[in-house]
Every structure is written in C-alpha cells, then in structure tokens.
C-alpha positions in Angstrom: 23.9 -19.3 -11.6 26.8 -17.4 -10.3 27.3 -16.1 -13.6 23.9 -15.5 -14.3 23.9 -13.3 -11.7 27.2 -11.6 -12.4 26.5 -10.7 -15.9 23.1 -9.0 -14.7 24.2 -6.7 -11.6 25.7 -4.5 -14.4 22.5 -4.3 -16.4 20.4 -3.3 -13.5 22.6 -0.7 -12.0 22.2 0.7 -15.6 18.7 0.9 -15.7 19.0 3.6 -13.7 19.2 5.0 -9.9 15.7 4.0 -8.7 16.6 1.2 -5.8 19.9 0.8 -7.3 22.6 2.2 -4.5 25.4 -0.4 -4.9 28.4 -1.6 -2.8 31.8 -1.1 -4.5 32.6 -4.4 -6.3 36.4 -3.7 -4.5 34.7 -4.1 -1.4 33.6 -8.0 -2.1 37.0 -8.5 -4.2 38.8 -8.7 -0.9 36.2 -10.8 1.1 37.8 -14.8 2.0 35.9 -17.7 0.3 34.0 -18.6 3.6 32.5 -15.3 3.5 31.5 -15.0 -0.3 29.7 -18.4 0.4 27.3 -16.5 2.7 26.2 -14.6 -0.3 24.9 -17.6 -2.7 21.3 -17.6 -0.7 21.4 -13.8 -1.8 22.5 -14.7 -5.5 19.6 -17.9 -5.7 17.3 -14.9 -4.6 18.2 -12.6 -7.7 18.4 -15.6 -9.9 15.3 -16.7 -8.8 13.7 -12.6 -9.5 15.5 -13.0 -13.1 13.4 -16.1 -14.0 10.3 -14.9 -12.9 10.7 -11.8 -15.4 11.7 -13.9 -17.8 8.6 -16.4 -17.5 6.4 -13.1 -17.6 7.5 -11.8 -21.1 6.8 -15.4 -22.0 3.4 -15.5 -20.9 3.0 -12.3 -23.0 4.3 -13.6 -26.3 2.0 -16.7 -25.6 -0.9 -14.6 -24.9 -0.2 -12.6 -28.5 -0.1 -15.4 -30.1 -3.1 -17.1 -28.5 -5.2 -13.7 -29.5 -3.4 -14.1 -33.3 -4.7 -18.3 -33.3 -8.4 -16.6 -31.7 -8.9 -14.1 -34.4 -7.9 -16.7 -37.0 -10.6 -19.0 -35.8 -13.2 -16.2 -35.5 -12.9 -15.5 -39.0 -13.3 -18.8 -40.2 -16.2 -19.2 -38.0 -18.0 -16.5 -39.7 -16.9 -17.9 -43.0 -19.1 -21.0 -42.0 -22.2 -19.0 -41.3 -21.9 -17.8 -45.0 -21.4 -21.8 -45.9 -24.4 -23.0 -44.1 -26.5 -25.2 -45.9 -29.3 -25.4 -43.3 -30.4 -24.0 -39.8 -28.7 -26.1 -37.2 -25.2 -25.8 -39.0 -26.1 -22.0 -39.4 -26.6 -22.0 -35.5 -23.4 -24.0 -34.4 -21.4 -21.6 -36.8 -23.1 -18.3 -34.9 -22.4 -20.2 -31.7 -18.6 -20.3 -32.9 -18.7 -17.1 -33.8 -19.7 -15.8 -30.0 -17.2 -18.6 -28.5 -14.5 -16.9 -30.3 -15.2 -13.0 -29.6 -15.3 -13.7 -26.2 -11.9 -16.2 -26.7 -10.5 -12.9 -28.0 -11.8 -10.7 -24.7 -10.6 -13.2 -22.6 -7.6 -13.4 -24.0 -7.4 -9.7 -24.2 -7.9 -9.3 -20.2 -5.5 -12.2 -19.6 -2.5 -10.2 -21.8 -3.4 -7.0 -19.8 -3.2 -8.7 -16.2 0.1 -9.8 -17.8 1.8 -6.8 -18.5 0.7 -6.3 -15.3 2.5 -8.6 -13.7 5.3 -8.4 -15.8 5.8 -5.3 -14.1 5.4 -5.8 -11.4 8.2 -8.8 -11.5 11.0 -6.3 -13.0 10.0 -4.0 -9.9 10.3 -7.4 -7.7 13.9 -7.8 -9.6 15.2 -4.5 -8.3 14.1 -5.2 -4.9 15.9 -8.7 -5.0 19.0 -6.5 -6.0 18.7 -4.4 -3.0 18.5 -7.1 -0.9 22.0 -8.7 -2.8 23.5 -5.5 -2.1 22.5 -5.4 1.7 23.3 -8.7 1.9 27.1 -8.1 0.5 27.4 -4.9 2.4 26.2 -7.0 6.0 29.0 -9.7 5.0 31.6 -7.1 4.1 31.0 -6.0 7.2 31.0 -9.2 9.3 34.5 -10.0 7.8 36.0 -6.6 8.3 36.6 -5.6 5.0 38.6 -2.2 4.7 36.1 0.7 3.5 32.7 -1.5 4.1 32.6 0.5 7.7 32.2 4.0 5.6 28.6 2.5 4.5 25.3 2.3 6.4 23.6 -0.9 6.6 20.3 1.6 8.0 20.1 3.2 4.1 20.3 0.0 2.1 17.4 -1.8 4.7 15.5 0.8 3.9 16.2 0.9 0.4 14.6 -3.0 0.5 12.0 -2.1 2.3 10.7 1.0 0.0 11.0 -1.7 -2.9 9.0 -4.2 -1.3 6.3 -2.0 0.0 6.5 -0.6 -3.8 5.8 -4.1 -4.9 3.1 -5.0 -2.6 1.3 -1.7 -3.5 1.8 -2.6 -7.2 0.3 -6.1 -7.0 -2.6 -4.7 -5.3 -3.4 -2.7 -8.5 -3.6 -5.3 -10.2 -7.0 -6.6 -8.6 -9.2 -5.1 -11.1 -7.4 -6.8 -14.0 -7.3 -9.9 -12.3 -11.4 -9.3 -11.6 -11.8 -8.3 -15.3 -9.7 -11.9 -16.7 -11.7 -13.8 -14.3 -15.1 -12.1 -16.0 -13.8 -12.6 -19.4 -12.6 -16.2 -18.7 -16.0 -17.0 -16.6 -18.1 -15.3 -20.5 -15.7 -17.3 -22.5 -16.1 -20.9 -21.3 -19.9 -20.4 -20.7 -19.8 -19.9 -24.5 -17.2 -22.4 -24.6 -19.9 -24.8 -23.3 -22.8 -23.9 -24.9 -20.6 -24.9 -28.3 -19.8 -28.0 -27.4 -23.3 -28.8 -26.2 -25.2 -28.3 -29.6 -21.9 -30.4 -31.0 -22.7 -33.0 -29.0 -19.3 -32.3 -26.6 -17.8 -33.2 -29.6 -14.1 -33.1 -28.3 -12.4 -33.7 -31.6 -14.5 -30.8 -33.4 -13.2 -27.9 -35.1 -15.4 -25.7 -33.0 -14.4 -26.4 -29.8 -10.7 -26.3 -28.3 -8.8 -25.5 -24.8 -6.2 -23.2 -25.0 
C-alpha cells in the first residue's frame, strides 16, 4: 500500500493546482520512523480514495458493456417478431422487444449516474490528498522538523475543508440521476415481469435474464 500511495502523490500533484498545495518531500525525509508510522492511517485513507476511483471506471466499462449485450438482445428480439408463426409467440416476442428498450434506458441512466459518481470519487481523491498532506505537515511539525514551522497548518485545513464541502455539494447533484436510474430501473423490471409472466416465469428462457 505504501507504494501504492507513493507512486500516486506524483500523479496527482500533476493533475494540476486545484487542492493540490504539497509539503516538501525533504520535510518527511528527515522525520524518525516513530513519526512516519503516524502517517499510515493518512496513507490507508488515500489508498482507500484510489480504489474507490478505480471501482468507478469499472462500473462504467460494465455498464457499456451491459448496454452493448442489451442492444444485442433487442435486436434479436425484434428478429423473432418477424419469425412468428402465430399470435402468442408474436406477443412474447413484442413483450421482449419492450423489456429490452427499457433494459437499454435503464442501463443508459445507470451509466450516467456513474460518470457521476466517478467524478465525484476523483474529486473525493484530491481531498484524501489534502488531508495526507495536512496530516504530514501536523507530524512534521509534532517532531520538530527543520523548515515544517515556515508552513501553516490553518491553509492546508482549509484546503480539506473546501474539498470536502466541494464533494458534498457534488454528490448532491447527483440526486436527479439517481431519481432518473431508479425510474428507468422501476420501467424496466415492470417489463421485466410482465415477460416472464406470459413465459410462464420461465427462468431458463431466452427472454428473460438479470443483469
């Protein structure tokens, strides 16, 4: 985890000034091993931030393909209503056909609220890298490093708190696309269910599947 961590302070200060005022790496060169051991709650906090993001750009490759696997299955549901020999096949294939639009919308909403939150985790990162700086700058300070005195604690609190009030205000944005993926889900396994009915909750049938 340790060097995890190290290998990404470098990347985020690169990504640019917003949240990112550091404290000299010469400064926590010369702390004692006792004191750097008051820093690995700090660290478990960014690693922690860095696996969230990561788990979020998952959840959007799995939502892409999840919409690819929908579309596929739309269009072979509307291949069947072509194929139907007679009226209650024609009707199961129609049903399929509305089960997987509103797959796709769902789906749709879900990637959206996503990106969302995907977002919304990066922002969280930076602020989990505010609070690794404070938290090297208040040890620094606790064990009398040379130079740590020239630096006030006062700008890098508030340099956390601006983050987290950033993020809170961020994740409250996201309320409508969390209303509009719980619509979409709401449509889509009401159509979901009306399938399976007239297949007899068939769970083994090509019309009907979970994601």
């Amino acid at each position: 985890m340790k060097r995890i961590v190290l290998l990404t302070l470098p990347l985020l200060a690169a990504c640019g000034p917003r949240y990112g005022m550091r404290v000299p790496d010469s400064l926590e060169k010369k702390l004692p091993y006792e004191a750097r051991i008051e820093l690995l709650e700090a660290e478990n906090d960014l690693a922690l931030a860095i696996d969230k993001v990561d788990e979020a750009d998952n959840e959007i490759g799995r939502a892409r393909d999840n919409i690819r696997r929908a579309r596929s299955r739309q269009e072979a549901a509307e291949d069947e209503v072509d194929r139907a020999t007679d009226e209650v096949s024609r009707e199961v294939a129609k049903l399929a056909i509305e089960e997987a639009e509103a797959r796709v919308e769902y789906l749709r909403a879900r990637q959206r609220l996503s990106v969302g939150l995907r977002d919304v985790e990066q922002l969280a990162l930076r602020c989990a890298f505010a609070k690794f700086e404070l938290a090297r700058l208040m040890v620094a300070r606790k064990a009398k490093v040379e130079g740590s005195e020239r630096l006030e604690p006062k700008e890098f609190e508030e340099q956390v708190s601006e983050c987290e009030a950033e993020v809170k205000e961020e994740r409250a944005d996201l309320a409508e696309d969390e209303k509009e993926e719980k619509a979409a889900r709401e449509a889509w396994e009401a159509k979901k269910s009306a399938l399976a009915k007239k297949t007899f909750d068939a769970r083994a049938s090509p019309y009907v599947e979970n994601l």
